[in-house]
Structure formats: C-alpha cells, structure tokens
KEDO-550466 format. One record per residue (C-alpha): chain; residue in one letter; x, z, y. Coordinates in steps of 0.2 Angstrom, whole numbers, plus 5000, padded with zeros to 4 digits. Layout:
BEGIN
> A_A_X_Z_Y
...
***
This chain:
BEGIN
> A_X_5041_5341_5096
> A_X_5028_5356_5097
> A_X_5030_5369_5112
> A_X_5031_5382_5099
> A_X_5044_5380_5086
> A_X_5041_5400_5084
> A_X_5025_5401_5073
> A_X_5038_5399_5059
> A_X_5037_5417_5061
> A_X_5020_5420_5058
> A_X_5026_5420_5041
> A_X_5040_5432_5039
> A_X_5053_5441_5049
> A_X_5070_5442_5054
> A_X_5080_5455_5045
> A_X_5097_5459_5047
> A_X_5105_5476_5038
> A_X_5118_5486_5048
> A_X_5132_5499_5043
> A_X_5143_5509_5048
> A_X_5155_5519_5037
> A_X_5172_5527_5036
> A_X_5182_5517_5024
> A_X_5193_5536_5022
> A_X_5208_5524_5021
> A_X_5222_5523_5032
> A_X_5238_5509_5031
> A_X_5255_5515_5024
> A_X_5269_5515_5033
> A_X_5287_5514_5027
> A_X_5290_5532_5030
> A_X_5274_5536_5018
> A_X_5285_5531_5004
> A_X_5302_5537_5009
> A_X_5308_5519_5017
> A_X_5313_5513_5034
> A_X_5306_5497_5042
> A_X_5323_5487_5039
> A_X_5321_5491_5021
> A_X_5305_5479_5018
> A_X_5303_5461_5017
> A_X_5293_5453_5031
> A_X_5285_5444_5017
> A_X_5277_5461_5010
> A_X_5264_5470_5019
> A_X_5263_5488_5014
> A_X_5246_5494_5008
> A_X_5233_5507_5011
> A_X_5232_5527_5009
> A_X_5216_5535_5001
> A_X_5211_5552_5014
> A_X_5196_5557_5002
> A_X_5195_5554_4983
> A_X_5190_5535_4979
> A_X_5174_5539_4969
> A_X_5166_5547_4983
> A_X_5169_5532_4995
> A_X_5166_5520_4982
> A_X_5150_5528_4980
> A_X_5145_5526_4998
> A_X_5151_5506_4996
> A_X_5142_5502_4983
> A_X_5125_5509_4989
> A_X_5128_5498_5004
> A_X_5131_5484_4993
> A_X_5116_5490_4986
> A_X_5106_5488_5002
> A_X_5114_5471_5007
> A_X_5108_5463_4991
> A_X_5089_5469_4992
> A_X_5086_5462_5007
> A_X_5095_5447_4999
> A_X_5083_5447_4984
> A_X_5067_5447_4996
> A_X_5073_5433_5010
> A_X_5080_5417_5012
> A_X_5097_5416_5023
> A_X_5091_5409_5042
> A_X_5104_5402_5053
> A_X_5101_5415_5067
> A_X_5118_5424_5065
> A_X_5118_5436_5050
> A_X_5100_5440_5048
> A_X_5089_5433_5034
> A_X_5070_5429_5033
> A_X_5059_5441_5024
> A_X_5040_5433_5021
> A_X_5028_5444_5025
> A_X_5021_5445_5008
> A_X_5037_5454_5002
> A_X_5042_5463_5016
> A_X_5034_5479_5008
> A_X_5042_5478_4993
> A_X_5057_5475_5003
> A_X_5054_5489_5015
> A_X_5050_5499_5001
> A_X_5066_5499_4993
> A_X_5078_5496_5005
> A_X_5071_5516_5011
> A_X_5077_5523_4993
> A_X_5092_5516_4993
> A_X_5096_5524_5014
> A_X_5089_5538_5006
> A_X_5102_5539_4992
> A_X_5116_5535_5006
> A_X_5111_5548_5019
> A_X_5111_5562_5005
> A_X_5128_5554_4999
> A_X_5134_5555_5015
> A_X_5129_5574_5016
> A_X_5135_5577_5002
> A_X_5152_5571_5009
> A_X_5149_5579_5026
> A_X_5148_5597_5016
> A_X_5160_5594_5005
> A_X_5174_5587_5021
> A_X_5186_5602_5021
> A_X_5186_5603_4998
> A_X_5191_5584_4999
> A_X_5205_5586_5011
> A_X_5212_5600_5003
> A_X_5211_5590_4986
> A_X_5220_5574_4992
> A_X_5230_5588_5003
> A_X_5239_5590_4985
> A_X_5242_5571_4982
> A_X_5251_5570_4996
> A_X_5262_5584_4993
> A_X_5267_5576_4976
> A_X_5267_5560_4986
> A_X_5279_5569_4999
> A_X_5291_5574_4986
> A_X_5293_5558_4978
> A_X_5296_5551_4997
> A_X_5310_5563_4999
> A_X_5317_5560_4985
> A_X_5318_5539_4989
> A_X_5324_5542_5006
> A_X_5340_5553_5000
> A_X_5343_5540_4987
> A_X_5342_5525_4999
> A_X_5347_5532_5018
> A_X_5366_5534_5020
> A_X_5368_5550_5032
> A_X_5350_5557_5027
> A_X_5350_5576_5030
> A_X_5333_5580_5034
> A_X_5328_5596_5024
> A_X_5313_5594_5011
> A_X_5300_5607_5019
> A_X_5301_5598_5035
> A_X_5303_5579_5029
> A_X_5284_5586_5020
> A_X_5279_5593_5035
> A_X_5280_5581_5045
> A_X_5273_5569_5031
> A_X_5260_5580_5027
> A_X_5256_5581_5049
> A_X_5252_5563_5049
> A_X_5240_5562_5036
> A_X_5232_5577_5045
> A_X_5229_5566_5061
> A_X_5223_5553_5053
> A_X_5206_5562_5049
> A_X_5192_5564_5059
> A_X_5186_5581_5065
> A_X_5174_5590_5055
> A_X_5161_5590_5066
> A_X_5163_5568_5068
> A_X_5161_5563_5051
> A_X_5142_5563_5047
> A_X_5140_5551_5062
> A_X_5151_5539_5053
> A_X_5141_5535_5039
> A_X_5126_5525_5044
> A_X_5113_5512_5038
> A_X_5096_5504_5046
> A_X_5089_5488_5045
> A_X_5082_5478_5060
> A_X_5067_5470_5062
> A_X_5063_5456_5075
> A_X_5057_5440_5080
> A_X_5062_5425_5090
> A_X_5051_5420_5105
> A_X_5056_5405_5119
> A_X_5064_5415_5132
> A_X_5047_5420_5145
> A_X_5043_5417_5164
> A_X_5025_5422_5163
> A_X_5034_5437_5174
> A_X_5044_5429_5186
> A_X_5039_5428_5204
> A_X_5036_5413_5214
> A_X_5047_5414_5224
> A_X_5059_5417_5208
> A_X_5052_5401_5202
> A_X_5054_5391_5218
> A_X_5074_5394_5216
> A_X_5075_5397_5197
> A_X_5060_5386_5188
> A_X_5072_5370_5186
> A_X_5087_5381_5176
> A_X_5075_5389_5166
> A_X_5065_5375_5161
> A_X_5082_5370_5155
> A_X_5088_5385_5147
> A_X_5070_5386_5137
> A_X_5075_5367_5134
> A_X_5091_5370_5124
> A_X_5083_5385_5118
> A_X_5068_5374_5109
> A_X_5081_5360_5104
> A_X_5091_5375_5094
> A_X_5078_5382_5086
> A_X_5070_5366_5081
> A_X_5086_5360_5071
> A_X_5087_5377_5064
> A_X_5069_5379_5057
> A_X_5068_5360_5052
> A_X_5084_5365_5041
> A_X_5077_5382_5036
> A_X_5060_5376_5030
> A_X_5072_5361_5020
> A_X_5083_5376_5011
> A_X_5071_5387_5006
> A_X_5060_5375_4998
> A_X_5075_5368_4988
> A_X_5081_5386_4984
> A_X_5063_5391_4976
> A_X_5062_5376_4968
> A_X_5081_5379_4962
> A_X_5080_5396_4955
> A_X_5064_5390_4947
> A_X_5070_5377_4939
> A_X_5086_5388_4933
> A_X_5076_5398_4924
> A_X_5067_5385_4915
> A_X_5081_5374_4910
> A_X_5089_5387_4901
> A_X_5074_5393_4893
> A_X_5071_5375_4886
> A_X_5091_5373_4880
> A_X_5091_5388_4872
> A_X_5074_5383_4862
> A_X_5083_5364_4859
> A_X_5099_5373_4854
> A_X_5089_5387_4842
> A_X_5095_5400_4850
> A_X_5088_5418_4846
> A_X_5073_5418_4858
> A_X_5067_5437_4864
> A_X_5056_5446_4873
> A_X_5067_5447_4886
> A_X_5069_5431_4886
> A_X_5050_5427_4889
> A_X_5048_5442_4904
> A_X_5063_5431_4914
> A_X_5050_5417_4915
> A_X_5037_5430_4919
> A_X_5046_5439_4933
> A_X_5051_5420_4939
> A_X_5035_5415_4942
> A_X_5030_5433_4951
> A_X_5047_5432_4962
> A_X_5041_5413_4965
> A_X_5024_5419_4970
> A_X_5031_5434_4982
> A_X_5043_5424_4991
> A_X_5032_5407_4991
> A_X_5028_5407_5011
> A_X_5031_5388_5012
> A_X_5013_5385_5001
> A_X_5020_5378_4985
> A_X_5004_5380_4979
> A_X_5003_5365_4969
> A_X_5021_5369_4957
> A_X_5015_5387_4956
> A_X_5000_5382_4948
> A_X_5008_5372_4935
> A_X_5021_5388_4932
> A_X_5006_5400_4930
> A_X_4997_5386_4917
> A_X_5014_5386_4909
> A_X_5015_5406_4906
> A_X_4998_5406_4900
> A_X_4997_5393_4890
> A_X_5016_5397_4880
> A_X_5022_5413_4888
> A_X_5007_5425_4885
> A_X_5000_5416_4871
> A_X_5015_5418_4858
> A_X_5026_5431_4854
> A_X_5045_5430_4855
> A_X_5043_5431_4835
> A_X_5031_5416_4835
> A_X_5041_5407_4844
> A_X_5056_5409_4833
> A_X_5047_5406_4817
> A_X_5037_5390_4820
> A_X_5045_5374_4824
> A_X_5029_5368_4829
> A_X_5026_5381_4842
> A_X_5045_5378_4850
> A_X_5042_5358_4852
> A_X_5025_5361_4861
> A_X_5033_5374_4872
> A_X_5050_5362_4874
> A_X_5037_5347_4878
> A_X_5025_5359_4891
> A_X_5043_5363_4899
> A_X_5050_5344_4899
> A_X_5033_5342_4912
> A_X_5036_5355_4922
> A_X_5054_5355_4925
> A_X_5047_5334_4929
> A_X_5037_5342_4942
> A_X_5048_5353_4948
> A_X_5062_5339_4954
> A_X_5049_5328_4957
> A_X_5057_5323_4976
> A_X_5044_5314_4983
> A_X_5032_5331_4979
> A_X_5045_5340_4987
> A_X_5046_5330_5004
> A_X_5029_5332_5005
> A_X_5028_5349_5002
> A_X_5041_5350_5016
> A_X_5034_5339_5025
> A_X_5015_5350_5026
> A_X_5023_5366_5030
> A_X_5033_5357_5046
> A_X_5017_5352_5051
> A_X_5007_5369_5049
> A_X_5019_5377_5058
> A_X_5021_5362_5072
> A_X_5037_5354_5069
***
C-alpha cells in the first residue's frame, strides 16, 4: 500500500453543493380545517399549508435541483459523505455554470425578499376563504360549538401569521454555495516533541485507519468511475446501432448525441482511457462527420458499415480484460 493514497486528488476535487431554503410550508393542524384531534384517524396524517404562493417556491426548488444536477453531470459520486469528484479538466465548466444557476437563485430570492409583504397579503386571502370553510365544518361536526365566526377567523388567521418569519429574516433563509476541498492524511509535521513522545503511538494509529479508509475507498472509486464512463459510452452506442438494425429514422440529432458522448467522454476522462477514446474519435470521424443524417437514411450500404464500425467498438468497449487493465494503470499512477 503507497503512504499516499491522496494523489487520487491531483486529478479532481471534492465537491459538495449546500442549501438552505425556506420550504414557506407549515403542517396542518386539525383546527386548520375546522376538526378536533379526536376526530382523525391515527392512520392519516394531516398535510401541509402553503405561506407563500407555490410557483414562487417551486421556482427557488427547481434551481436548486438545477445546481445539484450540474455538479452531477461534471463528477462522479465519491464515498466521502455527500460530496462528488469533479476532474480538473471539467471543473471550469463546472464552476462556470454552477455560478449562473446561484445567480438565478440569489435574484429569485430577491425577488421574494421584496415581494415578502404582497405574498402574505395574497395567501392572507386564502386563508380567510379557508377560515370560512373551517367554521363552517366545525358548527356542522362539534356538538356545543359557539364560537363566533370573526373570532374563530381571527384566531385562525393569528396562527398562520406566527408561522412566518420576520421580514427582516427571510433573505438569510435562502442560500446556495458549493465547497471545494481535498483529503490529506491527518498531519504531525506541527506537533511538538514532546507532543510526540506522549502522542506519536495514537496517531500513527489514527493516520493508520485513516490510510486503510481511504484506500478501500479510492480502490472502489477509481473501479466505478471507469465502469460508469465506459457505461454511458456504451448507452449511447447501443442505441445508436439498434435504432440503425431496426431502420428507425436516423437524425441529426441523432448523430450530435454521439458527438457530445465523445466530448463528455473526453472532459470527464481523468482515469486515462486514452486507448477507447481513440477508437470513439476514429469512429465520429470516420461515420459521424463523414455522412449526413440523410446519407445515412438512404444507403443501406453506408448503415451496415456504420452498424459493423459500431459492432467493434462497443467490442472494445466491454472488452474486461482492457478494462482491468485500464484500472489496473490508473491504481498504479496514482500509488494504490
């Protein structure tokens, strides 16, 4: 086992994407809908109430969806926790963005922020309506029920109000960064001797287990991401190569997924597949580039050369013993 398991990182980085955000929701309770707690299953669980209209949240989600799946579609998932491994060839691209889309989320949550005291007054008179229908529920099911109207909607109307933050809270509620780092074996270049003297023995331990841990994980890391390049290559090609054996209608949009394949193959590539990537760009320009989706379509000849330059690299492509060495090299570049 090499003293460094950590040159993995050399290559790329650990990302991890954090959030915080105000769902605007708050849990029903029975008197929200003109009932008493005796008067609901245990089986049922009562559901949620919206403080600011839906499309403006749902806005805010989905860009934060948004985030969470750029930095999935430029890394491969690591087993620290819940970060993922960005190469360093795509970070850029990555970092790039990832900024537009935090952009898009700070201005929406601006837009929000000003916006706080409109929303409230327009969900204000949902819950009026909803505080009417309530009354009308709880006269027709509570024996001895005398509250007055105005004052059952007050006091409805009172608890939706504290379940709001204060104006000047909100902005700090909605929130997006990513974080950057590494993993390095816990240090003792620092400690004193006398540190040492007592010390030395648990951490020589501590940077044992340490080593051990990350060992197992990169030996599994480097394992998965070849196997997921090789996969989402291989996706791409197989259905390319059934839709030509099945004479489907072949496109121009069809032909740029190969293309961006190979370019996302080539960007996220850090384990040097040079050898596959080779035969992916020989493919692209030897049928991709050189025939037009039309020419493809009209010429039988043309689709069972393409089908037949396919057949070899999709052979190549779950060829295992390439793959174990591929694996194999990259371990030892990096020391493991």
């Amino acid at each position: 086992m090499a003293n460094d398991i950590s040159k993995i990182f050399t290559h790329g980085n650990l990302v991890d994407i954090n959030v915080s955000m105000w769902t605007a929701q708050k849990m029903l309770t029975p008197e929200d809908l003109g009932l008493t707690g005796t008067e609901i299953s245990s089986a049922f669980s009562l559901g949620k109430k919206t403080l600011i209209p839906a499309p403006v949240i749902a806005e805010l989600r989905a860009l934060e969806n948004r985030a969470r799946q750029v930095l999935i579609n430029h890394s491969f998932a690591f087993t620290f926790g819940g970060a993922r491994f960005v190469p360093k060839k795509t970070f850029t691209d990555f970092a790039t963005e990832i900024d537009k889309v935090i952009l898009a989320f700070d201005m929406k949550a601006d837009d929000l922020t000003k916006n706080y005291s409109k929303y409230r007054l327009e969900m204000r008179t949902e819950f009026i309506e909803a505080a009417k229908e309530a009354y009308v529920r709880a006269k027709s099911l509570s024996v001895g029920f005398d509250k007055e109207e105005d004052a059952f909607i007050n006091e409805f109307i009172q608890r939706i109000e504290e379940s709001y933050p204060k104006a000047d809270e909100i902005r700090g509620k909605f929130h997006i960064e990513y974080s950057v780092f590494q993993v390095a074996l816990p240090d003792i270049s620092q400690a004193s001797y006398e540190d040492l003297l007592d010390e030395q023995g648990k951490v020589r331990l501590m940077q044992d287990a340490y080593q051990k841990s990350l060992y197992n994980k990169v030996n599994k890391f480097v394992e998965s991401c070849t196997d997921e390049l090789r996969g989402k290559a291989t996706a791409v090609l197989t259905r390319f190569s059934e839709a030509l054996a099945a004479e489907k209608r072949i496109n121009e949009a069809s032909l740029a997924s190969i293309r961006n394949m190979i370019e996302e193959y080539e960007r996220m590539n850090f384990v040097g597949d040079t050898a596959f990537l080779e035969h992916l760009k020989a493919f692209r320009v030897k049928c991709i580039d050189s025939f037009t989706a039309v020419a493809i379509r009209g010429d039988k000849v043309v689709r069972s050369m393409i089908q037949k330059e396919l057949a070899m690299v999709l052979k190549y492509a779950t060829d295992k013993s390439a793959i174990d060495q591929l694996v194999q090299r990259y371990r030892s570049n990096i020391g493991i």
